[in-house]
VOPAGU-2260 file (C-alpha; in pm, 1 decimal, decimal comma):
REM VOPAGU-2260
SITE   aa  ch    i         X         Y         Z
SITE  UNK   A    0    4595,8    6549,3    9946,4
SITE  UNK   A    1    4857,1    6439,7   10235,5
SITE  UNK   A    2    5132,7    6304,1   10080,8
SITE  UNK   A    3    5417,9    6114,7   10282,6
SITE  UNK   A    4    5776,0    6270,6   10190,9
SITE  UNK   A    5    5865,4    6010,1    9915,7
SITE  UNK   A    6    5562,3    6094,8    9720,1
SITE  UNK   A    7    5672,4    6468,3    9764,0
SITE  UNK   A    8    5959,8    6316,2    9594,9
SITE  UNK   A    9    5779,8    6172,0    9313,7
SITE  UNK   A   10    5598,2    6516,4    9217,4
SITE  UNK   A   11    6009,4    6623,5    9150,0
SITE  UNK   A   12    6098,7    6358,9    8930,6
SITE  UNK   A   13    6144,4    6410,4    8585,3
SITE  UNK   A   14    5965,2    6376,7    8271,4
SITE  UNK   A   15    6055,0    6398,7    7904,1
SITE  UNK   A   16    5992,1    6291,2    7562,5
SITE  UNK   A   17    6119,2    5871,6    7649,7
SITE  UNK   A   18    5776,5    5882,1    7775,7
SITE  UNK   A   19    5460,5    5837,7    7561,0
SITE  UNK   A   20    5275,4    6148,9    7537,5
SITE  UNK   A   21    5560,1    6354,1    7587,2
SITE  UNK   A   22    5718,0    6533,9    7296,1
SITE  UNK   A   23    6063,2    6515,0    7207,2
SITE  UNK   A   24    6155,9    6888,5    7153,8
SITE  UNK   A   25    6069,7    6959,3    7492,3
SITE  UNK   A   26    6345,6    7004,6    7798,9
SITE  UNK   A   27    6250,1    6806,6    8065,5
SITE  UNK   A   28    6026,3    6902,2    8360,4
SITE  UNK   A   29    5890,7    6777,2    8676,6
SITE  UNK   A   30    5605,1    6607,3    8713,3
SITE  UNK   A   31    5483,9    6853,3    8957,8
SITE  UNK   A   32    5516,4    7120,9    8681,4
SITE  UNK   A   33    5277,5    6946,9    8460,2
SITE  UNK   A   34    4962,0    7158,9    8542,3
SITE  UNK   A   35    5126,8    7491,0    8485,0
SITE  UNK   A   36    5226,1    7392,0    8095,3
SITE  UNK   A   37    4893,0    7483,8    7986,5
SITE  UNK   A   38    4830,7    7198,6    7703,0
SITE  UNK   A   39    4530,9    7087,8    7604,9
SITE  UNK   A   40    4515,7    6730,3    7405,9
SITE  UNK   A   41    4281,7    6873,8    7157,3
SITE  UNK   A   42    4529,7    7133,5    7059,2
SITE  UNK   A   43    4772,1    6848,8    6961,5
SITE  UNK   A   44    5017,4    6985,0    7280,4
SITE  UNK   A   45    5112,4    6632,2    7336,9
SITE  UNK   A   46    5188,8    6342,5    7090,3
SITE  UNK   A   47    4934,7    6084,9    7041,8
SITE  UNK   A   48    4847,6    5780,2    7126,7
SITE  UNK   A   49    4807,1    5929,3    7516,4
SITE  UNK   A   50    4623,7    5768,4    7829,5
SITE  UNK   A   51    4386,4    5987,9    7981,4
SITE  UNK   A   52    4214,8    6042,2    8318,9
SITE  UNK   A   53    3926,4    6243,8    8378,2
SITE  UNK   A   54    3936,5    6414,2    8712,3
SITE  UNK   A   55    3572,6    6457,0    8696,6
SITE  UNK   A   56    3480,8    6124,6    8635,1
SITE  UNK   A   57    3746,1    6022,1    8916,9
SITE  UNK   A   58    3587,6    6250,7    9185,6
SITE  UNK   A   59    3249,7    6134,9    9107,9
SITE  UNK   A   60    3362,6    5755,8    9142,2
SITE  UNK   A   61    3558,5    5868,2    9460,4
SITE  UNK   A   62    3225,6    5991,5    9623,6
SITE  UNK   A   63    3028,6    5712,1    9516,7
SITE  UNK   A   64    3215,9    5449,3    9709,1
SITE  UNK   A   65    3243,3    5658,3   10010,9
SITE  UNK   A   66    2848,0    5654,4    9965,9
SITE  UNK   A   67    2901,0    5264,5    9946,1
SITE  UNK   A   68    3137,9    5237,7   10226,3
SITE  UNK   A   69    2862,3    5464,6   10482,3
SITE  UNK   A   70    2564,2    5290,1   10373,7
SITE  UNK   A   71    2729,0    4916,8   10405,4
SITE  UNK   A   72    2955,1    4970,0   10723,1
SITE  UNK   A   73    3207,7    4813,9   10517,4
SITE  UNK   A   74    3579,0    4937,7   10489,5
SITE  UNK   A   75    3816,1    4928,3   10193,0
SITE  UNK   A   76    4157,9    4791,5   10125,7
SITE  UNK   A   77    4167,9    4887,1    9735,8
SITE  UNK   A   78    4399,0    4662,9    9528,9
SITE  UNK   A   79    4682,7    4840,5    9393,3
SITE  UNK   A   80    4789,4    4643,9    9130,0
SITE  UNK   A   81    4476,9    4806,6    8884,2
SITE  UNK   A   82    4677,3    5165,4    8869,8
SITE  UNK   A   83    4974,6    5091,1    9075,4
SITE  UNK   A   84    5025,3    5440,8    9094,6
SITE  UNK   A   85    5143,0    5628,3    9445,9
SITE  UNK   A   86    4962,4    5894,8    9359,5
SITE  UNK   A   87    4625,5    5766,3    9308,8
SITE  UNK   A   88    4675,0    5502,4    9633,4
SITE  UNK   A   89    4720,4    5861,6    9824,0
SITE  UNK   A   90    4415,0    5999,0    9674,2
SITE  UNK   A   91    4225,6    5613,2    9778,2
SITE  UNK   A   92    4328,7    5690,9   10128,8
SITE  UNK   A   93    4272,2    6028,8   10152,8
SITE  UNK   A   94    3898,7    5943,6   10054,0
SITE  UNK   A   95    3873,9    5680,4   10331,4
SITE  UNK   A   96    4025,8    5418,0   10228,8
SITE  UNK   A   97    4125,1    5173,6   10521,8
SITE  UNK   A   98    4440,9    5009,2   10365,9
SITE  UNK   A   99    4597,0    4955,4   10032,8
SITE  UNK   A  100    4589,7    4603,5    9874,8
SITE  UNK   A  101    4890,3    4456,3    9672,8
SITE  UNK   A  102    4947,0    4136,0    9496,3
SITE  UNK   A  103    5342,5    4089,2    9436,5
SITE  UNK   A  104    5675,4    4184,8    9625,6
SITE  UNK   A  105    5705,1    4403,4    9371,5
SITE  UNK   A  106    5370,5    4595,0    9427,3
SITE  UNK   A  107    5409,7    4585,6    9785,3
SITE  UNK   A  108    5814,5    4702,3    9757,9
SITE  UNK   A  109    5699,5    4964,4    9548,0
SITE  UNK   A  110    5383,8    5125,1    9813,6
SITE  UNK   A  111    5641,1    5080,0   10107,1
SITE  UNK   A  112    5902,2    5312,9    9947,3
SITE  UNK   A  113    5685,6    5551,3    9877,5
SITE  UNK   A  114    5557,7    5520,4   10233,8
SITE  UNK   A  115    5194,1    5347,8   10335,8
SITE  UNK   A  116    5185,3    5205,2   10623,8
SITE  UNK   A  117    4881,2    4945,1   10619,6
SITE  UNK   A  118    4907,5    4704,1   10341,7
SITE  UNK   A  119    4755,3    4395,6   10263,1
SITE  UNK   A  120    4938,9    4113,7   10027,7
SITE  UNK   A  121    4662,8    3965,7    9886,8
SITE  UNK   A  122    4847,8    3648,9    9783,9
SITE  UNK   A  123    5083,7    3403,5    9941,0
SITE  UNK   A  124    5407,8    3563,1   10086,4
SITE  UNK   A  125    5682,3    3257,7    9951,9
SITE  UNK   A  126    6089,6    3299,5    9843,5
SITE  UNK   A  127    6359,6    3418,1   10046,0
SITE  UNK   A  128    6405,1    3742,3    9927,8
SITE  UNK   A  129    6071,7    3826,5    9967,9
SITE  UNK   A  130    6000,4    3675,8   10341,4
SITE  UNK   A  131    6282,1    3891,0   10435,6
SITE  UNK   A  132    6171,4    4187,7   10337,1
SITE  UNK   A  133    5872,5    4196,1   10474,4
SITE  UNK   A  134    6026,5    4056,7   10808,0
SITE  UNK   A  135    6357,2    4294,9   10771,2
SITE  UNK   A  136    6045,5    4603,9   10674,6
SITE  UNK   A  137    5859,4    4472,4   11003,5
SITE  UNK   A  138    6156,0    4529,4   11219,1
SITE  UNK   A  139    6236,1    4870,4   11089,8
SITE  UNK   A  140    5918,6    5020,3   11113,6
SITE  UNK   A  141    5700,7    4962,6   11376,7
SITE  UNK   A  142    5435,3    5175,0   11241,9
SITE  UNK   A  143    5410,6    4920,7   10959,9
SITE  UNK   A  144    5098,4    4741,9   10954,9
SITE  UNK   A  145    5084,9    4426,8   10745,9
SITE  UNK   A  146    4848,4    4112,1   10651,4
SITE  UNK   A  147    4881,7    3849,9   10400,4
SITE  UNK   A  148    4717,0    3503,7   10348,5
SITE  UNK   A  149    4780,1    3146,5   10413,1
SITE  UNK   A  150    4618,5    2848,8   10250,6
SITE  UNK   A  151    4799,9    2547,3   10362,8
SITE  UNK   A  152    4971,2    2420,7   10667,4
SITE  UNK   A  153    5343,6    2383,0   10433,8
SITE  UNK   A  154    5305,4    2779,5   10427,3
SITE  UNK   A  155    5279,0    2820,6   10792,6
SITE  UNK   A  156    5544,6    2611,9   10859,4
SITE  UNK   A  157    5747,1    2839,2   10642,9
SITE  UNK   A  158    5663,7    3156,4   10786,6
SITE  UNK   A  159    5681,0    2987,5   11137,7
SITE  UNK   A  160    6045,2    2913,2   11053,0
SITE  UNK   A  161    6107,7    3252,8   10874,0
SITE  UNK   A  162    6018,6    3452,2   11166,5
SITE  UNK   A  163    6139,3    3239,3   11421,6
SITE  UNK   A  164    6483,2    3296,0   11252,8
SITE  UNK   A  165    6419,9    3659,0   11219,9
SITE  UNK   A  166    6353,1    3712,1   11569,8
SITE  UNK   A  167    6003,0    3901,5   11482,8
SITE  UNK   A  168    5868,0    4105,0   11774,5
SITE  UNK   A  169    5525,6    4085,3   11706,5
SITE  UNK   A  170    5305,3    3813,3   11512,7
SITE  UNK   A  171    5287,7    3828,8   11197,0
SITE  UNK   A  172    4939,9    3968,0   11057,9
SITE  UNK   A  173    4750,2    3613,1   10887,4
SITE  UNK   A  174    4433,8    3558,3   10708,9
SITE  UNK   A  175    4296,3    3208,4   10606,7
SITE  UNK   A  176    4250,7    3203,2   10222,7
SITE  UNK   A  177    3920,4    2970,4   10119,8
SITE  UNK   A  178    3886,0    2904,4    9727,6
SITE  UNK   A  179    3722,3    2663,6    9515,3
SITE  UNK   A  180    3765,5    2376,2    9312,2
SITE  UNK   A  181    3950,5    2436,6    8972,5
SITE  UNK   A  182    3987,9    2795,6    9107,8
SITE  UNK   A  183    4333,7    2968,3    9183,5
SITE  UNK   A  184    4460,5    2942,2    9548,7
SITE  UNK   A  185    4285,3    2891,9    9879,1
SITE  UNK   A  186    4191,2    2619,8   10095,3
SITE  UNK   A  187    3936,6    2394,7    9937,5
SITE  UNK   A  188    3755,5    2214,6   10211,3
SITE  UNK   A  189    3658,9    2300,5   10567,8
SITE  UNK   A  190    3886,9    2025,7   10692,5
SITE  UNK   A  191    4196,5    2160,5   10490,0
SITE  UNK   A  192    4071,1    2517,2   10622,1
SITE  UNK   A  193    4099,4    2419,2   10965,9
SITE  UNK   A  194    4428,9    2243,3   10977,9
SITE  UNK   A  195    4571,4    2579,0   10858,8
SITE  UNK   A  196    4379,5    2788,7   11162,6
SITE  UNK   A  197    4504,1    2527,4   11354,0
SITE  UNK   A  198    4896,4    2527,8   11257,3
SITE  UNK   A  199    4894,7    2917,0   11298,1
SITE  UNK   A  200    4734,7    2899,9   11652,4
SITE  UNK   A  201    5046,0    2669,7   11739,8
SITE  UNK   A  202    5304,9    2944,1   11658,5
SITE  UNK   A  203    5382,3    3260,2   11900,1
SITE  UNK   A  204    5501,1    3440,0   11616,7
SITE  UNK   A  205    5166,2    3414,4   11386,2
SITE  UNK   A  206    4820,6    3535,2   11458,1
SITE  UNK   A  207    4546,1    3482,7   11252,5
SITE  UNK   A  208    4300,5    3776,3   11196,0
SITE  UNK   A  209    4048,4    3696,0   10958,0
SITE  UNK   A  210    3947,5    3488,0   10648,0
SITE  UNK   A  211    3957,6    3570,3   10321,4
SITE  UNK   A  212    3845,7    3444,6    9926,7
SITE  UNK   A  213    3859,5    3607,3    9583,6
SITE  UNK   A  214    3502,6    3545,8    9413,6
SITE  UNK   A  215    3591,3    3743,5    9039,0
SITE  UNK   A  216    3697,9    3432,8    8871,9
SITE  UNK   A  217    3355,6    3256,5    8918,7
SITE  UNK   A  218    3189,2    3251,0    8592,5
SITE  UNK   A  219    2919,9    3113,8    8374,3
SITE  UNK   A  220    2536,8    3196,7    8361,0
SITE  UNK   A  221    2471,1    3165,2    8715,3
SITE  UNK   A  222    2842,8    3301,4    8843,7
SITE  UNK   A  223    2659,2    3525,2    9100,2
SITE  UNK   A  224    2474,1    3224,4    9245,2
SITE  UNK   A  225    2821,2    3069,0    9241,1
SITE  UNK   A  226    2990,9    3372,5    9408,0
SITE  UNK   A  227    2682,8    3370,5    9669,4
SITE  UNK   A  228    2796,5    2994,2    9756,0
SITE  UNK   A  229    3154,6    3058,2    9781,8
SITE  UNK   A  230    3069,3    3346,1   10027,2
SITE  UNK   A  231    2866,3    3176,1   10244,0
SITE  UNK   A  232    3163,2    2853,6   10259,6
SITE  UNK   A  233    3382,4    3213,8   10354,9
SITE  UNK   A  234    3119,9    3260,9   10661,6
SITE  UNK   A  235    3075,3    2902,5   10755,6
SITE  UNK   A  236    3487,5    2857,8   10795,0
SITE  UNK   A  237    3476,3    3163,0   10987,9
SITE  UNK   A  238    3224,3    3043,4   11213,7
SITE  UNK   A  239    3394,1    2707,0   11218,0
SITE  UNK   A  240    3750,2    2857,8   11334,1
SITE  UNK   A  241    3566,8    3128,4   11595,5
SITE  UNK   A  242    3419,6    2842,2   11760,7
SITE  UNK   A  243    3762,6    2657,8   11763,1
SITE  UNK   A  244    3921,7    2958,6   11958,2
SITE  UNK   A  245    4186,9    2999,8   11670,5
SITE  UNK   A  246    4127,3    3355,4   11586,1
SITE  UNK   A  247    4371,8    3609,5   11748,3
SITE  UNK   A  248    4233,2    3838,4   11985,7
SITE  UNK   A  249    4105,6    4141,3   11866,5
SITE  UNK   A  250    3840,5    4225,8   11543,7
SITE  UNK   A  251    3825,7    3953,3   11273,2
SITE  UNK   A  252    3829,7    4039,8   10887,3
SITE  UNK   A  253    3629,1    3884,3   10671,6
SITE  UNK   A  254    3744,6    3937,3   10301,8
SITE  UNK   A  255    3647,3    3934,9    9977,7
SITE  UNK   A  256    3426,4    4151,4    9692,5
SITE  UNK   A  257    3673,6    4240,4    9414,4
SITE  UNK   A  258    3552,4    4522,6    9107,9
SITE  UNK   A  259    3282,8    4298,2    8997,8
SITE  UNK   A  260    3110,3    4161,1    9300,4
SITE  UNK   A  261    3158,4    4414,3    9590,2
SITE  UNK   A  262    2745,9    4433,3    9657,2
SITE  UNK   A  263    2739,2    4086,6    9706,8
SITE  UNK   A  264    3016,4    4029,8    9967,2
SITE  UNK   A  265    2923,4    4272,5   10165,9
SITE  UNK   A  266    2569,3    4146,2   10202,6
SITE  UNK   A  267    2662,3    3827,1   10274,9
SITE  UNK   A  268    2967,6    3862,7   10484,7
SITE  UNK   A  269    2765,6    4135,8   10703,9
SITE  UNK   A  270    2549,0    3852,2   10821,7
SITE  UNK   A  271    2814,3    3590,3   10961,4
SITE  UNK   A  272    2701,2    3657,4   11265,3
SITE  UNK   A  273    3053,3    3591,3   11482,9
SITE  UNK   A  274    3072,6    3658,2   11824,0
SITE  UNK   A  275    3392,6    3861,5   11766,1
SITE  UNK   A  276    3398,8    4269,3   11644,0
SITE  UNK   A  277    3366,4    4194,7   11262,4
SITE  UNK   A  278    3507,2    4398,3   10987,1
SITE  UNK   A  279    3397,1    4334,9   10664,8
SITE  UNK   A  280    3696,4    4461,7   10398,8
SITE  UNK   A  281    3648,2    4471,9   10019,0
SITE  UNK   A  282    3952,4    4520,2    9764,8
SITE  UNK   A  283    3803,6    4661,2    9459,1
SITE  UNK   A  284    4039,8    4782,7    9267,9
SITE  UNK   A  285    3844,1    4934,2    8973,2
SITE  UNK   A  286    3582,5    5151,3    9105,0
SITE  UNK   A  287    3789,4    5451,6    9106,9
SITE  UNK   A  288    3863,7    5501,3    8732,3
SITE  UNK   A  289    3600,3    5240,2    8620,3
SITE  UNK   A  290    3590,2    5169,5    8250,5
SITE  UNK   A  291    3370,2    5167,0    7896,6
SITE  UNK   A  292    3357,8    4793,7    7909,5
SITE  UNK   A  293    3400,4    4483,9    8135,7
SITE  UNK   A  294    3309,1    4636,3    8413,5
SITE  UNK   A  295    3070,0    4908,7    8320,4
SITE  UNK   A  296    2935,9    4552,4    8265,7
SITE  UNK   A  297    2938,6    4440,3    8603,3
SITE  UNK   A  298    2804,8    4709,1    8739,8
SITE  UNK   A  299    2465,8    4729,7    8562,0
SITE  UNK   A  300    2469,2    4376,4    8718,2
SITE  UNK   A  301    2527,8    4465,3    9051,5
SITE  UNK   A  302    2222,1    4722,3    8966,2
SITE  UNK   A  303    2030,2    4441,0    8893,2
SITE  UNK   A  304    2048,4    4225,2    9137,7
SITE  UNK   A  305    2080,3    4525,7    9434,6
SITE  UNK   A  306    1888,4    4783,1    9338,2
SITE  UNK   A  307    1932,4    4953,4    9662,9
SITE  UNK   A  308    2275,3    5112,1    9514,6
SITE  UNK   A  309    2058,2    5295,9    9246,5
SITE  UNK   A  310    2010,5    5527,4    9625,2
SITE  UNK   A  311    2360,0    5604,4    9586,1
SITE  UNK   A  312    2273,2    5849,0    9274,5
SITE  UNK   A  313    2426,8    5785,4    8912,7
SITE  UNK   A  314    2619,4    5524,7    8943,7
SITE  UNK   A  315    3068,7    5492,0    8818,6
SITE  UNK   A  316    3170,9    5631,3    8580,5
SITE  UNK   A  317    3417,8    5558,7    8310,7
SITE  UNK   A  318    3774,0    5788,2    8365,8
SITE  UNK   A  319    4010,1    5663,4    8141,3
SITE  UNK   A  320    4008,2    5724,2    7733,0
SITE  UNK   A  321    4310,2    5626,0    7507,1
SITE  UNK   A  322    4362,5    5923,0    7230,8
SITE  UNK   A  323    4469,5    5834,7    6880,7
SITE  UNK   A  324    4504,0    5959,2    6539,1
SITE  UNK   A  325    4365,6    5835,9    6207,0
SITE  UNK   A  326    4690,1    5744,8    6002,9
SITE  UNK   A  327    4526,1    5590,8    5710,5
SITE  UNK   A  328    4207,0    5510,5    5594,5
SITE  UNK   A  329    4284,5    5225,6    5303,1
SITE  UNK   A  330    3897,9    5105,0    5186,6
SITE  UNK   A  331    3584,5    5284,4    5284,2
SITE  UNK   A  332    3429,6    5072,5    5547,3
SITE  UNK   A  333    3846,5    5062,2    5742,2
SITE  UNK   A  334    4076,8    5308,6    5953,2
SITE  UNK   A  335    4354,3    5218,8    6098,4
SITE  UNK   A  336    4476,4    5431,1    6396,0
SITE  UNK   A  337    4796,9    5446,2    6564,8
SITE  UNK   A  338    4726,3    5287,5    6893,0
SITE  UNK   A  339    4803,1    4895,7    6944,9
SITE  UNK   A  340    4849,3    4595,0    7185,2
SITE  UNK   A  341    5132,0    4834,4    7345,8
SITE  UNK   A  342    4873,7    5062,2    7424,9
SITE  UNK   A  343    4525,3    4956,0    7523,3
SITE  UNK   A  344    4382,0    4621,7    7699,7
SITE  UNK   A  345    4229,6    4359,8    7504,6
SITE  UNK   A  346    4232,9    4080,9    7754,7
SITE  UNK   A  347    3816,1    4095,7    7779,7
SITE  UNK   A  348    3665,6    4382,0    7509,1
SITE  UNK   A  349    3892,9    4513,8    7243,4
SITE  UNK   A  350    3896,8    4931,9    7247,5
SITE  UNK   A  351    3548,9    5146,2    7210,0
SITE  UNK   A  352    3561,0    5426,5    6981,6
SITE  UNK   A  353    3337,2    5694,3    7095,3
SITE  UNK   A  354    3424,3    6061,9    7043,8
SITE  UNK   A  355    3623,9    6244,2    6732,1
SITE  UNK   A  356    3791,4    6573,8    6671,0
SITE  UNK   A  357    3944,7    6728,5    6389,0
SITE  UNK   A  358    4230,7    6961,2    6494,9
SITE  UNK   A  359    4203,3    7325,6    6435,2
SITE  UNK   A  360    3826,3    7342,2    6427,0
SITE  UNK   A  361    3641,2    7517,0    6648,6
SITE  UNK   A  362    3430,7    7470,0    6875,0
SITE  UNK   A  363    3722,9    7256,7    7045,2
SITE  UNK   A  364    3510,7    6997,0    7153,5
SITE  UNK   A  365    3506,7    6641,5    7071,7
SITE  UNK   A  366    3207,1    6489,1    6845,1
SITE  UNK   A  367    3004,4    6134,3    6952,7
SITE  UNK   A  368    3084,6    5815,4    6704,8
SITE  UNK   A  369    2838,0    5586,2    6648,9
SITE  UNK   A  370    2863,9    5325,6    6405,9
SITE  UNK   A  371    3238,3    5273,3    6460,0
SITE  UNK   A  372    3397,7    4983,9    6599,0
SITE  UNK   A  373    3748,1    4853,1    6676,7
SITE  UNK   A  374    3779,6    4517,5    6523,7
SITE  UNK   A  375    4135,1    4422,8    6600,8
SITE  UNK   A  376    4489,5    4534,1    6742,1
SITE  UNK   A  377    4850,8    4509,9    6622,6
SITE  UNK   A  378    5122,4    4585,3    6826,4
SITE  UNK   A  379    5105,4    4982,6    6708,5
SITE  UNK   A  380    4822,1    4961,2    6519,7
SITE  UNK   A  381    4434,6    5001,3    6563,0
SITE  UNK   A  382    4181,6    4822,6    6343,8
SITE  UNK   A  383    3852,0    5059,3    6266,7
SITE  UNK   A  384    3549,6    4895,5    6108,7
SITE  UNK   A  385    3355,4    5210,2    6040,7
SITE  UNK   A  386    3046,9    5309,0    5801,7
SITE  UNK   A  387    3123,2    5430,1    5430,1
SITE  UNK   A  388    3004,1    5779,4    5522,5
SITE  UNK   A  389    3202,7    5761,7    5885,9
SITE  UNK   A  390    3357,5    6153,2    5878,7
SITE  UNK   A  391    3711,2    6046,5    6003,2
SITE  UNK   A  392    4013,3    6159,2    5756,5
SITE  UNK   A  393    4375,5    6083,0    5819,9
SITE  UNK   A  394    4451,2    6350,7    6099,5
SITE  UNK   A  395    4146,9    6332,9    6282,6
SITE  UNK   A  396    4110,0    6242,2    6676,3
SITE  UNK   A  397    3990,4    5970,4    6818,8
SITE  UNK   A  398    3941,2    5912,8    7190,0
SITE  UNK   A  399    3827,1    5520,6    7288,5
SITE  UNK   A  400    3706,1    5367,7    7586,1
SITE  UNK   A  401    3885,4    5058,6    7715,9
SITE  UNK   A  402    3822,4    4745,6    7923,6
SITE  UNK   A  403    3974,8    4620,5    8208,4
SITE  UNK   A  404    4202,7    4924,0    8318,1
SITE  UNK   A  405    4445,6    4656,5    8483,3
SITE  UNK   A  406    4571,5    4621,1    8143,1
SITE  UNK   A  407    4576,8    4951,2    8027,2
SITE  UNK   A  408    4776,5    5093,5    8306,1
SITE  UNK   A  409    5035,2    4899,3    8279,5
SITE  UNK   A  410    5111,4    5020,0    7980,2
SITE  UNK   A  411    5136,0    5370,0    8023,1
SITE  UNK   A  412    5428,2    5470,1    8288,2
SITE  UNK   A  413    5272,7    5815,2    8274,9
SITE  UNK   A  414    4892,8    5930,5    8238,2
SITE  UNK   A  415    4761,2    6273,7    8224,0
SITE  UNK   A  416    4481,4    6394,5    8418,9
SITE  UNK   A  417    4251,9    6591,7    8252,9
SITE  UNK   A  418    3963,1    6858,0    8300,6
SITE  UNK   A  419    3633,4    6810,8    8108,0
SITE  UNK   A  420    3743,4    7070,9    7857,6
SITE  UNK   A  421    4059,4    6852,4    7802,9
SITE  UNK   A  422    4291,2    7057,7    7979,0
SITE  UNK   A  423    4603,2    6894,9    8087,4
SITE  UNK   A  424    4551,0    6927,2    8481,2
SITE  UNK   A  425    4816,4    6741,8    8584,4
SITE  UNK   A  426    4984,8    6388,6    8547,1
SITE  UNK   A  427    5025,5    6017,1    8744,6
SITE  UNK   A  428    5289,1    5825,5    8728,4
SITE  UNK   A  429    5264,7    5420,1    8710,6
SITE  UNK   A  430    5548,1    5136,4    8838,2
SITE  UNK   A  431    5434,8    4790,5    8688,4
C-alpha cells in the first residue's frame, strides 16, 4: 500500500516484550520485521492472551464494501476511532476510501502526524487548544482538507471568532449536525437547524458544505423505522437550507450510515433530490474487521430488510479473534481462561468461544466448540460455562470471537495479522 513518510516511520518503530503478545526473552525488533520472524500462534511463538487479525477475512470485507460503494454511488469517510490504527486507515484509503473520519483531537492529532490529508471530525470542534490546532494545521498545510460539524449558533460564533483571530485563508469546512430528542448532539428542530445555516452564511471565514446525523443510537423494536424518520428530517433540512441559498458553492454532503445502518442511509439520502451535485458519505467504521457479535447482528438485519446486498456475494466477515489459554478448570461444567476486561469488549456481548487447540498436536489446526460459553469477565480472567464432557484441559487454546471491536482495539496497542494457517504475517499498531 502507499504509505506517507511518517507511516514509513511507524513500520521502524520498536517492539518488545512491554507489549502483550510479545515475549520477554526476546531483543527488540521493528515492527516492519514482524513477518520475517516466522511464528505461528499455534506453536505458542507468542504469549497469550493475543489480538488477532485475519488478513483473509480483512481482504474479503475490503472488497465487499468497494462492491457497496460501486453499486450505491456512495463514498466513504470510515471512522477511525474503531481501530485507530495508521496502518489500517492507509489500507481504508488505498481501497477507495474518500476520507478518514475521527471523533476527538486526539484521533484527529494522531491521523495528521502520521499524514492524511482529508479528515472529517465527526463531532463538535470546542477548547482552545484544540481550535488552534486545527486552525494553526490549516495554515501549515494547504493540502489539508478538513470538515467538522456545527449544531448551534453559540458554536459558530466561536469558530467565527477563532478564525477571525487566526487570520484563516480559506473557510473553514462546516456541516450542519441534525439529531433527535433524548439523543446525543445535533440540532433538534428545523427552526434550530436553520438558525445555524443561517449564522454560518453570515461569516466569510465559514462555509457550510453539507448536513449531517448519526442514526446508531436509535433503538428499540422498530429502531430502523426510527432511523428511516431521522433520515428523512436529514433530507428535509437539507432541502430546507438549499432553498435558503445557505449552502456554499460547490457539491453538498449529506451524512450519515454508521456500522449498523449504512443500507439504509444511503437509500434514503440518495433520494433528497437537491438541486446541488450531491454526495452521499457514510462513516462505518466496522465493516472492515467486522465481528462474531453485535454487528454480525446488524448485518443479517441489513440482509433483511435489503436483500439486494445478498448481490454483493457472502456477506462480512468476522477478522478479529482474542487467543487464550485454559489456566484452570475448578468444577466440571467451569474454565477459567486468562483473558479479562483488559482484554476483550463486553460493552454489548461478552466473548464467543469458538475454536480450541491443544499445543503440540498435530494436525496444527484449531478444533470448532460448541456448547461453550463465556459467562463473565474479571479484569484478567475469563469465565467458561462449558459441558461436563467439554475436551479443554489446563494448557489448551482457545480463540473467541468478540463484539464491538471499538472496545477491543483499544485495548491492544499492538495486533498481529495473521494468515489462515495462523501464521504471524505481520503486525498493526493502535494509539487510543
Amino acid at each position: 500500500m502507499s504509505q506517507p513518510n511518517a507511516l514509513q516511520d511507524l513500520e521502524s518503530s520498536l517492539i518488545d516484550g512491554r507489549l502483550k503478545g510479545i515475549p520477554g526473552h526476546l531483543p527488540p525488533l521493528a515492527l516492519a520485521e514482524v513477518a520475517a520472524q516466522g511464528w505461528n500462534i499455534l506453536a505458542e511463538d507468542l504469549t497469550l492472551p493475543v489480538a488477532l487479525l485475519c488478513e483473509s477475512a480483512l481482504a474479503h470485507n475490503a472488497a465487499w464494501m468497494t462492491a457497496f460503494q460501486a453499486r450505491t454511488g456512495a463514498i466513504m469517510a470510515p471512522h477511525g476511532k474503531t481501530t485507530m490504527s495508521p496502518q489500517l486507515f492507509a489500507r481504508q484509503l488505498d481501497d477507495g476510501a474518500w476520507a478518514m473520519t475521527v471523533g476527538t483531537i486526539q484521533q484527529l492529532q494522531v491521523a495528521r502526524h502520521y499524514g492524511f490529508a482529508r479528515l472529517v471530525l465527526a463531532n463538535q470542534l470546542v477548547g482552545r487548544q484544540a481550535i488552534a490546532y486545527v486552525m494553526e494545521e490549516l495554515a501549515r498545510d494547504p493540502g489539508f482538507e478538513f470538515y467538522t460539524l456545527v449544531d448551534s449558533v453559540a458554536h459558530v460564533q466561536m469558530l467565527a471568532s477563532a478564525a477571525a483571530a487566526h487570520g484563516l485563508a480559506r473557510p473553514l469546512r462546516l456541516l450542519l449536525e441534525c439529531g433527535f430528542m433524548g439523543g446525543r448532539t445535533g440540532a433538534r428542530d428545523l427552526p434550530t437547524a436553520l438558525a445555524v445555516a443561517r449564522a454560518v452564511k453570515a461569516c466569510a471565514h465559514l462555509a457550510l458544505v453539507g448536513v449531517e446525523g448519526f442514526e446508531g443510537l436509535l433503538s428499540g423494536p422498530d429502531a430502523a423505522g426510527k432511523v428511516a424518520d431521522f433520515l428523512d428530517t436529514l433530507v428535509r433540512t437539507a432541502r430546507a437550507v438549499e432553498a435558503e441559498g445557505l449552502f456554499a458553492p460547490g457539491r453538498v454532503l449529506l451524512s450519515a450510515g454508521g456500522s449498523a445502518y449504512y443500507d439504509l442511509a444511503v437509500a434514503k439520502l440518495r433520494g433528497a433530490g437537491l438541486h446541488a451535485e450531491t454526495a452521499v458519505l457514510t462513516r462505518s467504521g466496522c465493516y472492515l474487521t467486522h465481528d462474531s457479535g453485535s454487528y454480525a447482528e446488524h448485518f443479517g438485519r441489513a440482509l433483511e430488510r435489503t436483500p439486494q446486498l445478498k448481490d454483493l456475494g457472502d456477506g462480512l466477515r468476522p477478522a478479529i479473534e482474542v487467543w487464550a489459554y485454559v489456566q484452570s478448570r475448578p468444577e466440571p461444567t467451569r474454565a477459567l481462561v486468562n483473558i479479562g476486561k483488559r482484554d476483550v469488549g463486553y460493552d454489548q456481548h461478552l466473548p464467543l468461544p469458538q475454536c480450541w487447540y491443544r499445543p503440540g498436536t498435530l494436525p496444527r489446526r484449531p478444533l470448532p466448540l460448541t456448547g461453550h460459553r463465556c459467562t463473565g469477565l474479571n479484569d484478567q480472567h475469563g469465565y467458561l460455562e462449558l459441558p461436563a464432557d467439554s475436551p479443554l484441559a489446563v494448557g489448551d487454546m482457545v480463540g473467541l470471537g468478540i463484539s464491538h471491536p471499538c472496545l477491543t482495539f483499544d485495548k491492544w496497542p499492538l495486533m498481529m495479522r495473521v494468515n489462515d494457517d495462523y501464521d504471524v504475517i505481520g503486525a498493526i499498531r493502535t494509539f487510543f
